[in-house]
PyMOL commands that place a pseudoatom at each C-alpha (Angstrom):
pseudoatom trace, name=CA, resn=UNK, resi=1, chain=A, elem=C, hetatm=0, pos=[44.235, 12.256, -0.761]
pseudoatom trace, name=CA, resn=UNK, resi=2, chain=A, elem=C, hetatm=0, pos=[42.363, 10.292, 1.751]
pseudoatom trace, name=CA, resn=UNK, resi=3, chain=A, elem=C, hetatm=0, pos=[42.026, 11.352, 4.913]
pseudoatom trace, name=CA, resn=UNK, resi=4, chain=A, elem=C, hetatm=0, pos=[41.218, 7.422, 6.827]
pseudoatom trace, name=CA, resn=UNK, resi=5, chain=A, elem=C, hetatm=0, pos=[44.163, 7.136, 9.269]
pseudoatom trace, name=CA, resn=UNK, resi=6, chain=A, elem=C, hetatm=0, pos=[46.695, 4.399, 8.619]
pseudoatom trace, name=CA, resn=UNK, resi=7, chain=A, elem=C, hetatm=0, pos=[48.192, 1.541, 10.920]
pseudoatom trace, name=CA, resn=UNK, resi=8, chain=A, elem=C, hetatm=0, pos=[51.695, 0.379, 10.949]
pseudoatom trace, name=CA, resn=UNK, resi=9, chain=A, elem=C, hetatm=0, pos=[51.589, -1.824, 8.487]
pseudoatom trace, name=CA, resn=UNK, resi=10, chain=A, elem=C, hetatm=0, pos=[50.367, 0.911, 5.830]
pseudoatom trace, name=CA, resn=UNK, resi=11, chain=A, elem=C, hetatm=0, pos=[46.737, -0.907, 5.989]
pseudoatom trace, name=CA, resn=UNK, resi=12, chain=A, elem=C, hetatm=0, pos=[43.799, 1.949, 6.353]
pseudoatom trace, name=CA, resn=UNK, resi=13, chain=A, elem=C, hetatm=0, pos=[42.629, 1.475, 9.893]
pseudoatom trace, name=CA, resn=UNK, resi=14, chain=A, elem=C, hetatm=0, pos=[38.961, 0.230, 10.446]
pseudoatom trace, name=CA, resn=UNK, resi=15, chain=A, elem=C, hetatm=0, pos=[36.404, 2.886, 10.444]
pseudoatom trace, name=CA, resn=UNK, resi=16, chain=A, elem=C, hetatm=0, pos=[34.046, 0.551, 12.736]
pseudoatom trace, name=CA, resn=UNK, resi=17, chain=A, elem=C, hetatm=0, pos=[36.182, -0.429, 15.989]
pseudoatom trace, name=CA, resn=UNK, resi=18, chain=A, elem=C, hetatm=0, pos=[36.194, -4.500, 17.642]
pseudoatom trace, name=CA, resn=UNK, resi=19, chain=A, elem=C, hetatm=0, pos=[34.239, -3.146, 20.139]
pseudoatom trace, name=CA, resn=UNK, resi=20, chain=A, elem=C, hetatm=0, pos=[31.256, -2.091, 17.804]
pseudoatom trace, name=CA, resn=UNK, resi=21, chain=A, elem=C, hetatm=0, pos=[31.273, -5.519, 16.357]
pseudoatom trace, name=CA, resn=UNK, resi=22, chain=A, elem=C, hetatm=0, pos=[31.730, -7.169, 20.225]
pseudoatom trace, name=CA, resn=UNK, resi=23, chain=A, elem=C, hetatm=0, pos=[28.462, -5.345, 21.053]
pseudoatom trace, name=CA, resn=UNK, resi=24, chain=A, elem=C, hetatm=0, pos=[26.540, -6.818, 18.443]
pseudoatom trace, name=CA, resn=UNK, resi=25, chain=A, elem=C, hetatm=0, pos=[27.439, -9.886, 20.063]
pseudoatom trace, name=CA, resn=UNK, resi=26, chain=A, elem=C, hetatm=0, pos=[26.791, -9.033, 23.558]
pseudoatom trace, name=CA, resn=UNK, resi=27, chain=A, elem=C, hetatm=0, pos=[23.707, -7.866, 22.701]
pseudoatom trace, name=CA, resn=UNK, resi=28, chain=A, elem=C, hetatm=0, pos=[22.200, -10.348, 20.616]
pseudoatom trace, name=CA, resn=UNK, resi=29, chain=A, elem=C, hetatm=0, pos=[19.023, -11.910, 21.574]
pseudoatom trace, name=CA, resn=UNK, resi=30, chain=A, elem=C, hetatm=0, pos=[20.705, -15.297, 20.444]
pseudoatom trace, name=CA, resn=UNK, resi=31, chain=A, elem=C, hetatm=0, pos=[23.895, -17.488, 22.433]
pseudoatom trace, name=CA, resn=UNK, resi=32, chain=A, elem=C, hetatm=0, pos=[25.346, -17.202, 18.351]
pseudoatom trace, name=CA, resn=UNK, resi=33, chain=A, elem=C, hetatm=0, pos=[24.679, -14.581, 15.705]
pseudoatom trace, name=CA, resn=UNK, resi=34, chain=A, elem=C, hetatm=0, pos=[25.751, -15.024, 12.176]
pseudoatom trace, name=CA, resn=UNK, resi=35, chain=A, elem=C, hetatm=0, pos=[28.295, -12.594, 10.734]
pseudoatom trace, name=CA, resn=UNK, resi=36, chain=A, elem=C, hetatm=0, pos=[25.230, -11.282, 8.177]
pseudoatom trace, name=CA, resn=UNK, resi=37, chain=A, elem=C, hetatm=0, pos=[23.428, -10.566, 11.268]
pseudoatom trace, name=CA, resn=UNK, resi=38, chain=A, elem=C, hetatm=0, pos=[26.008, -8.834, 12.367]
pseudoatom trace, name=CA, resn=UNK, resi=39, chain=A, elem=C, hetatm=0, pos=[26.911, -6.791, 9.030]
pseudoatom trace, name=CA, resn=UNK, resi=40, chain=A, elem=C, hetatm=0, pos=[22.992, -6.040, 9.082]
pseudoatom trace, name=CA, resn=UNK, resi=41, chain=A, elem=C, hetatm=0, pos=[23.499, -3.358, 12.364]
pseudoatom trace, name=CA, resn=UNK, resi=42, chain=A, elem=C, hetatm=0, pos=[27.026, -2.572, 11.123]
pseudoatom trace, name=CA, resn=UNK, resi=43, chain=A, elem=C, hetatm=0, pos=[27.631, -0.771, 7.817]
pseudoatom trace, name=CA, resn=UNK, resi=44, chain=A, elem=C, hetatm=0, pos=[30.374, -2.858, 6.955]
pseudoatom trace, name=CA, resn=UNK, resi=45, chain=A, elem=C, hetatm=0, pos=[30.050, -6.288, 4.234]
pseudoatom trace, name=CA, resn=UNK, resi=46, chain=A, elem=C, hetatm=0, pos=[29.335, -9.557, 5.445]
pseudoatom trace, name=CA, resn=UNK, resi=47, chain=A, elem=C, hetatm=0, pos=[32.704, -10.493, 4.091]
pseudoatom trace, name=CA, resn=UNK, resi=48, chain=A, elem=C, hetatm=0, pos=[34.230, -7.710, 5.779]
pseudoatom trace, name=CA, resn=UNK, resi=49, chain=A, elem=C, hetatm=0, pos=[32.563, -8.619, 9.554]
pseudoatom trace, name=CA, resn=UNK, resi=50, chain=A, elem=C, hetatm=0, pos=[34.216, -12.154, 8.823]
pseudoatom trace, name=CA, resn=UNK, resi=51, chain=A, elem=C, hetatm=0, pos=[37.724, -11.215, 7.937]
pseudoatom trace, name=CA, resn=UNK, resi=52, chain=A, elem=C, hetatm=0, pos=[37.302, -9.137, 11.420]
pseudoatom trace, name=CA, resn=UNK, resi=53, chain=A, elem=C, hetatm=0, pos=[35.775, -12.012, 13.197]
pseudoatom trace, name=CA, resn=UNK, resi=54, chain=A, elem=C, hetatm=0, pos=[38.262, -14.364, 12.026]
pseudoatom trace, name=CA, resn=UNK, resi=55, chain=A, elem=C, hetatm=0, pos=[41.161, -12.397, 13.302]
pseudoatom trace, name=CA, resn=UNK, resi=56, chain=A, elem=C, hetatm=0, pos=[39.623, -11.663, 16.937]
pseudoatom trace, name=CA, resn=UNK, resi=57, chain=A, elem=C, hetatm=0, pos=[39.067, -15.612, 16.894]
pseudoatom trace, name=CA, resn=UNK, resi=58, chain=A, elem=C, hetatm=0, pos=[42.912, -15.651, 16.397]
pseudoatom trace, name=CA, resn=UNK, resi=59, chain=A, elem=C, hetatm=0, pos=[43.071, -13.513, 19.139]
pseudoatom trace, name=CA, resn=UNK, resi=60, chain=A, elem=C, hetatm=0, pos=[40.666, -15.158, 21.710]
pseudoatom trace, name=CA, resn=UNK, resi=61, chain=A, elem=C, hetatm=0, pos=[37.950, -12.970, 21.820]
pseudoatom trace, name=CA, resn=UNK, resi=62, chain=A, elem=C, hetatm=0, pos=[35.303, -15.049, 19.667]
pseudoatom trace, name=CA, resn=UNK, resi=63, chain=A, elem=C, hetatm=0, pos=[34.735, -18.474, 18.812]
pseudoatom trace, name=CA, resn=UNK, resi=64, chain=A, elem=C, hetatm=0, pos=[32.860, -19.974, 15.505]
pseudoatom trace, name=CA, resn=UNK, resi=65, chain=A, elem=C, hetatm=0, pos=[31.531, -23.118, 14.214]
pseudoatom trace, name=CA, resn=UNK, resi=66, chain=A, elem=C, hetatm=0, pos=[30.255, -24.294, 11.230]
pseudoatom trace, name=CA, resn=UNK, resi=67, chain=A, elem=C, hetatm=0, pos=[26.436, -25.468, 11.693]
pseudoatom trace, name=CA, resn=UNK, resi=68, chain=A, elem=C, hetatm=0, pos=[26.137, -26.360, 7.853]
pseudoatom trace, name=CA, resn=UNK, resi=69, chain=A, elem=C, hetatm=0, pos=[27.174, -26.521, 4.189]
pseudoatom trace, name=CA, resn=UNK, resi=70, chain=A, elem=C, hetatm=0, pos=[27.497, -22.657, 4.473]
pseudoatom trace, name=CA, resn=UNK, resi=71, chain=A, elem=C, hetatm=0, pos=[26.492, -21.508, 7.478]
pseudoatom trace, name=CA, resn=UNK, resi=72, chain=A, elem=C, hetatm=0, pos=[29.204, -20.582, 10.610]
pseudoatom trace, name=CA, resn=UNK, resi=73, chain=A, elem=C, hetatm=0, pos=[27.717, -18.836, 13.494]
pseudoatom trace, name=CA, resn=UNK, resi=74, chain=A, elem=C, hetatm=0, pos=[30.061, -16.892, 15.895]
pseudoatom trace, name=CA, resn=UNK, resi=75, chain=A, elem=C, hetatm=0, pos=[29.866, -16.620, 20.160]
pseudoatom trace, name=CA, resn=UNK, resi=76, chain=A, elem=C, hetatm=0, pos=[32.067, -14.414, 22.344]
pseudoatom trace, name=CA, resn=UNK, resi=77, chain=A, elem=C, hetatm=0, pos=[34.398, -16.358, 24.235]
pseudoatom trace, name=CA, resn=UNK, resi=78, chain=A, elem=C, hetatm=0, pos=[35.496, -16.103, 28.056]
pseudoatom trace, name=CA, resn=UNK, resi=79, chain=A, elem=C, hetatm=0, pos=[38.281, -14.160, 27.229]
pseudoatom trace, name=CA, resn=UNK, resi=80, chain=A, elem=C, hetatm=0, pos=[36.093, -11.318, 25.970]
pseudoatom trace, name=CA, resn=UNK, resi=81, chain=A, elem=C, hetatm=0, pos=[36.163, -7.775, 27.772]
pseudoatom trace, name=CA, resn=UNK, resi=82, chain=A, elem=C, hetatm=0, pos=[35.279, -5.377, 26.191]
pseudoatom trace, name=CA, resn=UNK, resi=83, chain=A, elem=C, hetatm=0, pos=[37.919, -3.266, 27.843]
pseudoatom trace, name=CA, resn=UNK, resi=84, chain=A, elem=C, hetatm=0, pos=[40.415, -5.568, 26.749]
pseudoatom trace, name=CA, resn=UNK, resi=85, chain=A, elem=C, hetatm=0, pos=[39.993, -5.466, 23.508]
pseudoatom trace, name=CA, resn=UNK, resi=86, chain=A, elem=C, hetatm=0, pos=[44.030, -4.584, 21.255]
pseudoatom trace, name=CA, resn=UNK, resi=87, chain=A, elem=C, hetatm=0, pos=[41.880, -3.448, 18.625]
pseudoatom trace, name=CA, resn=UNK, resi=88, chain=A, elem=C, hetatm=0, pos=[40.011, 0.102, 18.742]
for i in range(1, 88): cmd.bond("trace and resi %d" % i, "trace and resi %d" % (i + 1))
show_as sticks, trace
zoom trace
């Protein structure tokens, strides 16, 4: 049996907190990072940095756009505080 704690919903809760992914962001040598750039000083999947990324955009804290056919880079928002953050 696993031994990954579980959130209210049942869902396994994330082994790398907001606030890891936030810093990336923070500390970025760029205004806008892409979430590969991100998921290369996380060990998480690209896809899983932008299912994260998608719901702290939901919740204020980031802001994306789409710069091309495939390409979306991300930016922290006003809103973000690191402190603040719902999600640890």
């Amino acid at each position: 049996m696993s031994e990954r704690k579980r959130v209210e919903t049942g869902e396994f809760a994330p082994e790398v907190a907001d606030e890891e992914i936030l810093s990336v962001l923070t500390e970025a040598n760029a205004p806008v990072v892409t979430a590969t750039e991100i998921a290369d000083e996380i060990d998480m999947t690209r896809q899983a940095i932008t299912r994260r990324l998608k719901r702290m955009r939901e919740e204020g804290f980031v802001e994306r756009k789409e710069v091309g056919a495939r390409a979306v880079v991300w930016w922290l928002t006003e809103r973000t505080d690191m402190e603040s953050s719902p999600h640890e």
